[in-house]
N, C-alpha and C positions, 0 to 999 in steps of 0.2 A: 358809434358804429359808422357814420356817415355823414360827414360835412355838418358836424356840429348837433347831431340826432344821437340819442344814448335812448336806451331800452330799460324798461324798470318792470322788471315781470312783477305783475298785483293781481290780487282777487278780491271777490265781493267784500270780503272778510277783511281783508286787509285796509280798505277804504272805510268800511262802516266802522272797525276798531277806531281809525284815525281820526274819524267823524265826532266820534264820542269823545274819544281823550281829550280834544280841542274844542269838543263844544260847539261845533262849528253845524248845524242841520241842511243846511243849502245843498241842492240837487242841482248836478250838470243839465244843462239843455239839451236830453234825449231824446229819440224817437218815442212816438208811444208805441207800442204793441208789441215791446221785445219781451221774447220768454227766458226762463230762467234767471241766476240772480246776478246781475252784470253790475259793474261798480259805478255807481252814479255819482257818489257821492262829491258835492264841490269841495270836500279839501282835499283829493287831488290836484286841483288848481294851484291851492295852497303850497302843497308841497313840492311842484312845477315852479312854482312862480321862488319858491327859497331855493330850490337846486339852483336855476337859471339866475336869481338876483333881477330877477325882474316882476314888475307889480300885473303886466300884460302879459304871461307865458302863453308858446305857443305847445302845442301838445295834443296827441289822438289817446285816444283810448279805442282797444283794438282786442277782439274775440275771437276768437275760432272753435269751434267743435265739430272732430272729424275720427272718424274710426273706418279702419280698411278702405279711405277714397270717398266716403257717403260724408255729409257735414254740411255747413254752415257757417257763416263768417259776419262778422260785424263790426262796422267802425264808427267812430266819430270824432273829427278835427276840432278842435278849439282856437280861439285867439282870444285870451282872455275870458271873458264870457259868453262870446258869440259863437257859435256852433260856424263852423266855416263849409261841414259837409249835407249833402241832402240827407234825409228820411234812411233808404236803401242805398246807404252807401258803402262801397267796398274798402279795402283795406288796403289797396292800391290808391284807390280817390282822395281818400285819410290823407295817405303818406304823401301825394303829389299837392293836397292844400299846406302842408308843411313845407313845402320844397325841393323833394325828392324828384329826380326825376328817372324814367325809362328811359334805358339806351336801346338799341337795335336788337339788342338783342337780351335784354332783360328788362322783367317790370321793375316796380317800384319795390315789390316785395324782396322780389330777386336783389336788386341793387343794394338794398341795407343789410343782407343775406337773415331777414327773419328765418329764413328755413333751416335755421341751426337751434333755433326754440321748439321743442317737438312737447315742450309741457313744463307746467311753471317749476321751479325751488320749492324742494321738501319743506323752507324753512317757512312757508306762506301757507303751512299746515297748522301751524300754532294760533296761527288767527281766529281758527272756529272757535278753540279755549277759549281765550280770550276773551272773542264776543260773549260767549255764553256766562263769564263771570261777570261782566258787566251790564249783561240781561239785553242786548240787542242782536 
């Protein structure tokens, strides 16, 4: 999308299947107090770190929930395993510890044009199954 940034729309669902298949239990270094089921799971890392071919990936994981204007948003930067963004961090903040940056006249969200993602791939439906056959 942007000076070597690629977008991987995922859900809860799709990181916990992954989680399982690989065996892998490790939790990202998250805020506490977030609501709802946000994908934690460290083998996103994993799967960062084989896209990239690197053992360090850098990488945010990034939420939004918004209906008619009202919502909420949530992010968090990685380098490897160190969280790079604070607590209440925005999704601007995320994208700019990656190395995005705002121009004059757009942010960061703007610049990588996220606002073409308005809701993830029918195909990150298949996940629930999934989970549910494998009892997580």
């Amino acid at each position: 999308m942007h000076d070597g940034i690629s977008v991987f729309p995922i859900n809860h669902y799709f990181s916990a299947y992954w989680a399982a298949k690989r065996g892998n239990s490790g939790q990202l270094d998250l805020p506490d107090g977030l609501s709802g089921p946000f994908p934690a799971e460290a083998v996103l890392r994993d799967l960062v770190g084989e896209v990239t071919g690197t053992n360090r990936p850098r990488f945010a994981v990034i939420a939004t929930d918004y209906f008619a204007g009202i919502g909420g948003q949530w992010a968090a930067a990685f380098d490897g395993e160190e969280r790079l963004t604070p607590d209440d961090a925005s999704i601007n903040q995320a994208l700019a510890a990656l190395g995005v940056r705002a121009t004059a006249s757009m942010d960061e969200f703007d610049v990588i044009g996220l606002g073409r993602f308005r809701s993830n791939p029918d195909h990150l439906d298949e996940y629930v199954g999934l989970c549910e056959e494998l009892g997580v």
